[in-house]
N, C-alpha and C positions, 0 to 999 in steps of 0.2 A: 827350853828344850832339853835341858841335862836331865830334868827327871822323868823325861820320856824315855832316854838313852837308858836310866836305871834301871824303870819297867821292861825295856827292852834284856838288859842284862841279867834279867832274871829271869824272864824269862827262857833264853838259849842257854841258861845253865840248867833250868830245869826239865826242858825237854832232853837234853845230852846227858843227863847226870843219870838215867834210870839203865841199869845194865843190859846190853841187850847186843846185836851180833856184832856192831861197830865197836860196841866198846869191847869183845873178845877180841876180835881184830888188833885194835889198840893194842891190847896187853901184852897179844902173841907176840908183834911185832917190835915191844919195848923189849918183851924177856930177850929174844933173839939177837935185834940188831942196834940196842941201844935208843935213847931219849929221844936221836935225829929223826929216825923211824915211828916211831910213838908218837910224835909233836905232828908230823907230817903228815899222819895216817887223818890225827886231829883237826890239820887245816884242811883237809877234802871232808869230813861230815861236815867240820863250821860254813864251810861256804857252799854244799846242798840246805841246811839251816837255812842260810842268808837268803835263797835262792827260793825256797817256797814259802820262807817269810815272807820276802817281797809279792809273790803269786797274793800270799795273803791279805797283806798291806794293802795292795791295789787291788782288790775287790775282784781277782783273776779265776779264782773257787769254781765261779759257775761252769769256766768251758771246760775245766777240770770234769766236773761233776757231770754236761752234756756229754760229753766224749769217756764214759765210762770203762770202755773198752781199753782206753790205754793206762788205766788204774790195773785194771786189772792184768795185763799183758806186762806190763813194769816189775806188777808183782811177783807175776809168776816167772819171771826169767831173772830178775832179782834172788829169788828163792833158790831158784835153779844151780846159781852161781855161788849161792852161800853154804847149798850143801857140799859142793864141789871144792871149796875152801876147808870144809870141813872134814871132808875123807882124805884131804891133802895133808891136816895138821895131825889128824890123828894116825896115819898110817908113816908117814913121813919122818926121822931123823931129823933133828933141828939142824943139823951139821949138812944135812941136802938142801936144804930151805933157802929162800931170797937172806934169810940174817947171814946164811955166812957167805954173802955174795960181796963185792968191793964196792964202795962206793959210786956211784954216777949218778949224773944227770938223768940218763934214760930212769934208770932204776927209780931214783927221787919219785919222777914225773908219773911212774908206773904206781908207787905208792901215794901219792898223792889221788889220782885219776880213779884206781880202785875202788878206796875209800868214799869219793864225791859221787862215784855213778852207785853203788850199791846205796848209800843212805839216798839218792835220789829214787832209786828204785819200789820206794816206799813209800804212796804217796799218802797216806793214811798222816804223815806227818801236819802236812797241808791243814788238815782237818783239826789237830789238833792246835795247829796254832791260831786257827780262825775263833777256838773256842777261846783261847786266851788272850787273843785281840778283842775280845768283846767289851772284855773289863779295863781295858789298857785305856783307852780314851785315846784312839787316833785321831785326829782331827787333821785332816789337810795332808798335801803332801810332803810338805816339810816336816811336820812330826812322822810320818811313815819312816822317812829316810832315817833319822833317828832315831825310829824301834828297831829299825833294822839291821842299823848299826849297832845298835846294845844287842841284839841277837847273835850277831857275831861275834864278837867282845865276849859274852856268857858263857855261850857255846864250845870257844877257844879256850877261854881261862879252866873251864872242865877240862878238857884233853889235854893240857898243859900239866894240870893236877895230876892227873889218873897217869901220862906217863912219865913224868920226874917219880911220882910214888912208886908204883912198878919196877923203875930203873933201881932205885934205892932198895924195895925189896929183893930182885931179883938178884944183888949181890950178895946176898945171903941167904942166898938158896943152890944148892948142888946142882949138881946136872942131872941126877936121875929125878930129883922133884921137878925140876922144870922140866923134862922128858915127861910126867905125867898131866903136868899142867896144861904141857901141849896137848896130851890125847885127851884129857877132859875139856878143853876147851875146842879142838877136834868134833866132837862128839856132842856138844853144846849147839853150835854152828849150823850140824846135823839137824836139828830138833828146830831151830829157828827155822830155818831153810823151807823145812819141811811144811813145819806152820805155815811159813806165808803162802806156799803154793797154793795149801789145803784150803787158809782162808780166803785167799782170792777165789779159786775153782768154786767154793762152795757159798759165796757171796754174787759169785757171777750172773 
């Protein structure tokens, strides 16, 4: 089973690793409020990952695929929410922002919860990991549970990277570069957001 787990790890690193609105997320939230925030942002996409892995794993695709309506409705309020993040970073003071909020519980759970439902909101994932389970050689349910596990493991050990890295460059960076990192990545957000509505609406 370990080198199921592997295939599995390579795989949730390589679906997490291509840069895209979560990992802007990520970044904003390492420059901002440090690695706790970064890592955290990380464990809400690893465990959406974990979550349409498993759909995938157990052969769940199809009522995905009957029910097409809530792909597309996911998407589009997904998108919805990513632009709204993104008129928030780029118009916004980092010094207004959740980073320079205190520490809590609630907060954690809000950065956490964000993160999981926005990569949820994309189910296009789903699809991509059905194509990558192809090759993986599932067999049984016992191996599932251990792709799925290396999925998370992969997925995690990426955001773990992307915000320790982040954290480290972002101390060597002033405030007015990361004042513009914020409105480019702002404005990034924008474009994704934008995309997914587009693609859903026009997929529909």
């Amino acid at each position: 089973m370990a080198g199921t787990w592997w295939k599995g790890l390579l795989l949730g690193f390589s679906i997490a690793a291509p840069l895209g609105p979560i990992g802007l997320l990520c970044i904003r939230r390492t420059l901002e409020g440090g690695r706790r925030r970064g890592i955290l942002s990380g464990l809400g996409a690893a465990s959406a990952d974990a979550v349409y892995g498993s759909l995938a794993a157990f052969g769940l695709t199809a009522l995905l695929q009957h029910y097409a309506w809530i792909q597309t409705w996911t998407q589009i309020i997904g998108g919805a929410f990513i632009v709204f993040l993104g008129v928030r970073f780029a118009w916004v003071t980092p010094s207004q922002t959740e980073g320079a909020k205190t520490a809590s519980v609630s907060g954690f759970a809000k950065i956490y919860l964000t993160t999981f439902l926005l990569t949820l909101s994309n189910p296009v994932t789903i699809f991509a990991f059905l194509g990558l389970f192809a090759g993986a050689g599932v067999n049984g349910t016992a191996s599932a549970i251990w792709l799925v596990a290396g999925i998370f493991c992969g997925s995690m050990l990426w955001w773990v990277t992307l915000a320790l890295l982040t954290h480290w460059l972002g101390q060597l960076l002033n405030s007015t570069v990361l004042l513009w990192i914020n409105r480019l990545a702002g404005v990034a957000l924008m474009g994704f957001g934008i995309w997914s509505m587009a693609s859903a609406l026009i997929h529909h």
